[in-house]
C-alpha positions as CSV (number, residue, x, y, z in Angstrom):
1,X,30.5,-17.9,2.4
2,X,32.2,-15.4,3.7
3,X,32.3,-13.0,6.6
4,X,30.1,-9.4,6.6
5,X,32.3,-6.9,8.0
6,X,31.0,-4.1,10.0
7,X,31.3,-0.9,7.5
8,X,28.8,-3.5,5.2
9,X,26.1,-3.2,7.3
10,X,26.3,0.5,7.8
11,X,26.5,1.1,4.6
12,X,23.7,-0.9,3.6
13,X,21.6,0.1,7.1
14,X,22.4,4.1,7.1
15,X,24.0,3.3,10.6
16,X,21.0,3.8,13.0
17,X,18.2,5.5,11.2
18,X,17.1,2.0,10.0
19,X,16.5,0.5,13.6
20,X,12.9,-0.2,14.7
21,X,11.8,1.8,18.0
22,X,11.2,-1.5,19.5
23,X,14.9,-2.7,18.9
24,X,16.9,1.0,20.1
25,X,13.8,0.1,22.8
26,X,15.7,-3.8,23.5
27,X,19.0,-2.3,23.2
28,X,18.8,1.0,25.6
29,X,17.0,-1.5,28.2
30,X,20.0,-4.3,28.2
31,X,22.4,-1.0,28.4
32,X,20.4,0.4,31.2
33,X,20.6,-3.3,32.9
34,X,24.4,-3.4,32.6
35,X,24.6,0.2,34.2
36,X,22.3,-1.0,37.3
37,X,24.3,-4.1,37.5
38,X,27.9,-2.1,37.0
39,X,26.8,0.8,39.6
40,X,26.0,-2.1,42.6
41,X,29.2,-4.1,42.1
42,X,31.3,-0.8,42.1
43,X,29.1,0.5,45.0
44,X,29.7,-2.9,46.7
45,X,33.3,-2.8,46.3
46,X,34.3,0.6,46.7
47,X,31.7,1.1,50.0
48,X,33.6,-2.6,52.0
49,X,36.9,-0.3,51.1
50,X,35.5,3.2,52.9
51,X,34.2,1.0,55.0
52,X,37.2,-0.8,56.1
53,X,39.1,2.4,56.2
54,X,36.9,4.5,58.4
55,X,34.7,1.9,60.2
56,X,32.1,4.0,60.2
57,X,28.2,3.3,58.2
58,X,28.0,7.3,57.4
59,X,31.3,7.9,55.5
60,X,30.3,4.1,53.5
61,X,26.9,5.5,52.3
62,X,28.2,9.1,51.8
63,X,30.7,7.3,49.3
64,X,28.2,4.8,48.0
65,X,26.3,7.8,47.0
66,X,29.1,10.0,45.3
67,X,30.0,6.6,43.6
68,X,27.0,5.0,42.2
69,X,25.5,7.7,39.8
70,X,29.1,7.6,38.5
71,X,29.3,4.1,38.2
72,X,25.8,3.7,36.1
73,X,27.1,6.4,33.7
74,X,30.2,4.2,32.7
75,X,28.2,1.3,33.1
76,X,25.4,2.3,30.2
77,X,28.1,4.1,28.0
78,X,30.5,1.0,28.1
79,X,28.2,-1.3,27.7
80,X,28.5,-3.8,25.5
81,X,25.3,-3.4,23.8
82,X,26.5,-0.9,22.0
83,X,28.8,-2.3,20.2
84,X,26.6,-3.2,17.7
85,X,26.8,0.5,16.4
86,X,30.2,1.4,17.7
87,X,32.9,-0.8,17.5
């Protein structure tokens, strides 16, 4: 048997107008997860290095909150949920 390639699906699916509300629903929530996830690491990482820099608490959560909303945006949009539909 052999493999389905990607372009086989879409062409028989229409791309995403054939997916259920309940699976974009699954999908969008396990992107949204990855984006949480991504934004505290990259918080985490980027706040020990202002941190260790300046030595001061203000200047780490001043960066931690220009970073974060930054950090969930590439998380959800390079998730690898999407993939599915993407790749």
């Amino acid at each position: 048997m052999r493999e389905i390639m990607k372009w086989e699906i879409d062409a028989v699916a229409g791309g995403m107008n054939c997916i259920d509300p309940a699976t974009f629903q699954r999908i969008q929530n396990k992107a949204i997860t990855d984006a949480i996830l991504f934004s505290f690491i990259t918080t985490a990482l980027v706040g020990s290095v202002a941190f260790g820099l300046t030595s001061s608490l203000v200047a780490t959560g001043g960066v931690g909150l220009l970073v974060a909303p930054y950090a969930a945006g590439v998380g959800y949009f390079y998730s690898g949920t999407w993939n599915t539909f993407y790749a």
